[in-house]
C-alpha positions in Angstrom: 287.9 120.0 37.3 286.5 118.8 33.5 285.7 114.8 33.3 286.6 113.6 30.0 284.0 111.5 28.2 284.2 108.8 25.9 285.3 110.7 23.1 288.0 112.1 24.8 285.9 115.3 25.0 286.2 117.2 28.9 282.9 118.2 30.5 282.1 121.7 30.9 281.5 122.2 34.8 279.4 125.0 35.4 278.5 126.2 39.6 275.1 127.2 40.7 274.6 128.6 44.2 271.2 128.2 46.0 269.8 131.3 47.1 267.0 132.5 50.0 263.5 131.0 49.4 265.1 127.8 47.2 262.5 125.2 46.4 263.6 121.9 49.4 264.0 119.5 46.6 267.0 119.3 44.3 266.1 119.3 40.9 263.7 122.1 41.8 265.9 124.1 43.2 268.3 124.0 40.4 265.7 124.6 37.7 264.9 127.9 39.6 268.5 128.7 40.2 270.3 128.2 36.2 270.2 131.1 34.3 267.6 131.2 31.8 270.1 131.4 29.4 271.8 128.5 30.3 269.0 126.5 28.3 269.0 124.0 31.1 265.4 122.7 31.3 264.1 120.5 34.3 263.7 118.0 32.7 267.3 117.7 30.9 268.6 118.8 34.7 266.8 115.7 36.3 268.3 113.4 33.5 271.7 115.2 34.6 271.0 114.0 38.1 270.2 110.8 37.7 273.7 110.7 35.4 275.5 111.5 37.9 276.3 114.8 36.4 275.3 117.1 39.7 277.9 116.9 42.3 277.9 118.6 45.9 281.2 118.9 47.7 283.1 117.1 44.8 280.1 114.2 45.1 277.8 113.0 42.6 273.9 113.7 44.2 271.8 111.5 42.2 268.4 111.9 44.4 266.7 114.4 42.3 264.5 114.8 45.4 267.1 115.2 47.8 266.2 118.0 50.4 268.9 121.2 50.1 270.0 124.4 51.8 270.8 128.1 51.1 274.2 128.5 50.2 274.7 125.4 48.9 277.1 125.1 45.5 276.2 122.2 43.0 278.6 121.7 40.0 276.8 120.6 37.0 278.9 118.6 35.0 277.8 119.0 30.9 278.6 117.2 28.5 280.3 118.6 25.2 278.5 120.3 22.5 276.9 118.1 19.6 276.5 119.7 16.5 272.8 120.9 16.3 270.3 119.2 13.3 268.8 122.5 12.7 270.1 123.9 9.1 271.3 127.3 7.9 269.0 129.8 6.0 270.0 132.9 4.2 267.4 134.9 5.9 268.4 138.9 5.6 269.7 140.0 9.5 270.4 143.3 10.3 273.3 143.4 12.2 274.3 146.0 14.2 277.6 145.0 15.7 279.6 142.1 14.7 283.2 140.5 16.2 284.9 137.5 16.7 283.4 136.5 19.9 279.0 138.4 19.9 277.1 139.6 17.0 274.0 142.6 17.6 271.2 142.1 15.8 268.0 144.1 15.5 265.6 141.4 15.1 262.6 142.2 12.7 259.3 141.7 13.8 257.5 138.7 12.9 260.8 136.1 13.5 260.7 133.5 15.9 264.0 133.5 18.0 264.0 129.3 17.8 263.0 126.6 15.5 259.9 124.6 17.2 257.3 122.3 16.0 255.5 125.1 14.6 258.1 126.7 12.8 260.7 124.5 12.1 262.4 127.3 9.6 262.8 130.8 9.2 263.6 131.8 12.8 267.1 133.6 14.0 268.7 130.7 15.2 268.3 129.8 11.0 270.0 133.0 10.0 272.5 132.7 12.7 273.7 129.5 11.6 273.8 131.2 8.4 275.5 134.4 9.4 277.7 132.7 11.3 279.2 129.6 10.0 281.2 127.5 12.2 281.9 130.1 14.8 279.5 129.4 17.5 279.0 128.9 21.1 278.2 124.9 22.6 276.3 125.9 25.6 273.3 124.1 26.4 274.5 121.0 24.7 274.2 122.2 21.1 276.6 123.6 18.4 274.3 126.6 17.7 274.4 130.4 17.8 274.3 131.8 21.5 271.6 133.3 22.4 271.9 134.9 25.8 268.6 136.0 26.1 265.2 136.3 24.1 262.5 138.6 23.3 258.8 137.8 21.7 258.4 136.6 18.0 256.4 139.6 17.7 258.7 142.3 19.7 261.2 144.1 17.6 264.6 144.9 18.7 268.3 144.5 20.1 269.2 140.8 20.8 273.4 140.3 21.4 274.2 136.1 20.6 277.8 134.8 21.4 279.9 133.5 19.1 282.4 131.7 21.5 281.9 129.9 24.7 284.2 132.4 26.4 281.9 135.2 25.3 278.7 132.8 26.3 279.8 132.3 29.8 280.5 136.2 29.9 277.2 137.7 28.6 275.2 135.0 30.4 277.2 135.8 33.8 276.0 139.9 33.5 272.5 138.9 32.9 272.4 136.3 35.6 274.2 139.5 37.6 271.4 142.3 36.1 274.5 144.6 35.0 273.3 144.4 31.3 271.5 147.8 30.5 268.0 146.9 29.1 265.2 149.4 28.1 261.8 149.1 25.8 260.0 150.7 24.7 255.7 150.1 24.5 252.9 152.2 23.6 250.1 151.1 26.5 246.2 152.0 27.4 246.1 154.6 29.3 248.4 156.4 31.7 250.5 154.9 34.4 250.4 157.5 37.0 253.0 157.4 40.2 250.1 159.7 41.8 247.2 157.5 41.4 245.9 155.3 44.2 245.0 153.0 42.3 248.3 151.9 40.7 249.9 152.5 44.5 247.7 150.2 46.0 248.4 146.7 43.5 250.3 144.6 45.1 254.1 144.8 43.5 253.9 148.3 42.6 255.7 150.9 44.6 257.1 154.3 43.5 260.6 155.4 42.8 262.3 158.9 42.4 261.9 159.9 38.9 258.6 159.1 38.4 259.5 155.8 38.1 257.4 152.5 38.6 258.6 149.3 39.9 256.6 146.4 39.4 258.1 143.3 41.6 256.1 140.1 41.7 256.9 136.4 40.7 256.2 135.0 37.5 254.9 131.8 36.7 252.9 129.1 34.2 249.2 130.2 34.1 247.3 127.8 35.7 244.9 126.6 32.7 246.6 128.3 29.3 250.3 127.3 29.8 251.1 129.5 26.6 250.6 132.3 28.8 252.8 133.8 31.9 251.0 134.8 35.3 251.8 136.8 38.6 252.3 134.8 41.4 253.5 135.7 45.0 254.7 132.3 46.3 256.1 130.3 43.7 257.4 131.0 40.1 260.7 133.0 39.3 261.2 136.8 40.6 261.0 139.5 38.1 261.3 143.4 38.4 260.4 145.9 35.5 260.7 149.5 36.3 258.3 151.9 34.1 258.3 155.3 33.0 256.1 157.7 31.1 257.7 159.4 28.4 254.8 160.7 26.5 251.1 161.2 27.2 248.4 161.0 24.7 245.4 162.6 26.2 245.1 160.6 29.1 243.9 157.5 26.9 247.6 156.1 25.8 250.7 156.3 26.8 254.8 155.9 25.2 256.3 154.2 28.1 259.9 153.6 28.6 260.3 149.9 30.6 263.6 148.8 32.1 264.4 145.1 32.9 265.8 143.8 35.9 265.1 140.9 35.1 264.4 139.0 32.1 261.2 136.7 32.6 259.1 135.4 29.6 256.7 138.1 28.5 257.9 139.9 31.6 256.9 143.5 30.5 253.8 142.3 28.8 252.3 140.8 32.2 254.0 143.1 34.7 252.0 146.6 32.6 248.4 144.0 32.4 249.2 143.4 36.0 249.5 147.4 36.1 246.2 147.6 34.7 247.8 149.0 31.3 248.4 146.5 29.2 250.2 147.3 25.2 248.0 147.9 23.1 247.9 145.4 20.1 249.1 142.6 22.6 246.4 139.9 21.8 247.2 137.7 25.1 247.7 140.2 28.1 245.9 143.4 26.2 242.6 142.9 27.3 240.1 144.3 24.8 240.2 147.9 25.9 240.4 150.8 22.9 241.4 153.8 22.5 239.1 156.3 21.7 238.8 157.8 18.5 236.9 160.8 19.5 240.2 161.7 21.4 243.0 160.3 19.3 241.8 160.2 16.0 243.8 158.2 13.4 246.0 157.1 16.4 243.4 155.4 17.6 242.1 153.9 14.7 245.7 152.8 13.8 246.1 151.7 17.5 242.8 149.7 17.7 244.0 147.8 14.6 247.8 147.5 15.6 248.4 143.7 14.5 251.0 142.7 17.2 252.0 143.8 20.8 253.0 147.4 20.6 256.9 146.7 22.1 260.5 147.1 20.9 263.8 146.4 22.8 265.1 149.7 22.3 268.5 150.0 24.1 271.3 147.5 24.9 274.2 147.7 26.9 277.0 145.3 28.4 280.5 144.9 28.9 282.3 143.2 26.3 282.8 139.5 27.4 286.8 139.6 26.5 287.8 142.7 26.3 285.5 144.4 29.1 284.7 147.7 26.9 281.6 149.0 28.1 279.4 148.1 24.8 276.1 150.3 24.4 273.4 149.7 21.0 270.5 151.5 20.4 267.6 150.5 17.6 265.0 153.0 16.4 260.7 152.1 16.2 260.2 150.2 13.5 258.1 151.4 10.8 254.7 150.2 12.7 255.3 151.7 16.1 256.9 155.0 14.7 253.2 155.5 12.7 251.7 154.8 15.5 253.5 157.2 17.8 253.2 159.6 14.9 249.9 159.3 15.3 249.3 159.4 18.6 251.4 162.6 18.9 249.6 164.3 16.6 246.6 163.8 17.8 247.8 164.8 21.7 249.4 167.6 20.2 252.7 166.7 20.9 255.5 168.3 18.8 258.5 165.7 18.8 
């Protein structure tokens, strides 16, 4: 089913199927349909249209606002991997599973996931070239390391990157399918409470047994500051964080355990603002709420100074891409969030 290009190379044909509440237009519904991982922007899938490159029913569509149905099944057609400009850096990775096909890294606060025009250097894509030599994944057009899915520069954590296509195609397949275990963790104002009105009554939220919280909404561009995500309810991409309360710090804060159905951008950062408990330290979606010290003490004070958004991708699970072993990591607080706890505990009374 691969056309062969100039080169001799074969196109990689990848097949999206439309789902309920698609966008009417092509190229709109595709950018809303593609994995997030697939790193196909709108843009670059309009470009594919107008090549040629989208076929429905073995034909080329090349009306980017051609009108479409549920159901439907467009082959995308890519084009083989260049080899990406972006160099190598010896930056120190902590890797916490490594094969021929994935690597597990616990990414370090602070590093930027890709090189941009603000920081061109020192991100993980730089230490995965590294790390990693020649043995990388082509999807998205570039020879680079695969990254599958992304969390914040300043969110600490378990990030899995492929090594191979095969293993590419295979990770990116059990996020698109939500079968890849995912849980945070984030210290947050207040308490989320499954027994207040309150939190029962915003729109999104419902209960679950367990004490859990799911938050469902859609999640798009904000309106004015597009560096920012917002919830919307009829356009945007779906996006379902479930929340539970593991520890409570007098009412005031809270340890909260967040699960990810999904995996928008800043997902758990706007879905607990949208809450009305935002992470503290989170300088866009935090508000400017503080803990008080009269209750929590030097958890508060080290709370009300906490320099980034209180969050760390603490579990991750998934079935191996090639051999299907049932893969599951886990990545203790860094040193920031573990004082801060500590803190926080103490001053609750909480014995760990």
């Amino acid at each position: 089913m691969a056309e062969p290009f100039e080169d001799g190379e074969e196109a990689e044909v990848v097949f999206v199927t439309l789902g309920p509440n698609a966008p009417t237009r092509l190229d709109k519904a595709l950018a809303a349909a593609v994995p997030e991982e697939w790193a196909l922007s709108r843009s670059r899938l309009m470009k594919m249209i107008a090549e040629g490159a989208v076929h429905l029913d073995g034909v080329a569509v090349t009306d980017a606002k051609a009108k479409v149905a549920e159901g439907q099944v467009y082959a995308l057609h890519l084009e083989p991997a260049v080899e990406v400009e972006t160099r190598a850096e010896a930056i120190p990775l902590e890797v916490v599973y490594e094969d021929a096909d994935l690597i597990v890294i616990n990414k370090a606060v602070g590093m930027v996931m890709h090189p941009a025009p603000g920081t061109p250097h020192g991100t993980l894509v730089n230490a995965l070239l590294y790390h990693c030599g020649d043995t990388l994944s082509g999807i998205g057009g570039e020879r680079r390391p695969g990254i599958v899915h992304r969390i914040d520069k300043d969110t600490s954590g378990l990030i899995v990157a492929a090594k191979s296509d095969r293993a590419h195609h295979g990770l990116a397949a059990q996020f698109e399918a939500h079968s890849v275990t995912r849980a945070y963790l984030a210290v947050v104002h207040g308490v989320p409470s499954v027994g207040d009105p309150r939190l029962r009554g915003t729109k999104g939220i419902s209960v679950e047994t367990g004490g859990v919280i799911r938050i469902a909404t859609h999640l798009a561009r904000h309106k004015t500051d597009r560096q920012k995500q917002a919830v919307v309810w009829d356009q945007g991409r779906h996006a379902v964080t479930r929340a539970k309360v593991l520890e409570d710090y007098a009412g005031a804060a809270a340890l909260v355990e967040c699960r990810l159905e999904t995996g928008r951008t800043h997902q758990i950062r706007v879905h607990l603002a949208h809450a009305g408990h935002g992470l503290i330290g989170d300088p866009v979606y935090g508000g400017k709420r503080r803990l008080p010290e009269k209750l929590l003490g030097q958890g508060a004070v080290i709370g009300n100074g906490f320099a980034r958004q209180a969050l760390h991708a603490a579990t991750l699970g998934f079935d191996h891409p090639v051999t299907g072993e049932r893969l599951e990591f886990s990545a203790n607080l860094p040193a920031d969030m573990a004082d801060l706890v500590k803190n926080l505990r103490e001053a609750a009374g909480i014995h760990a």
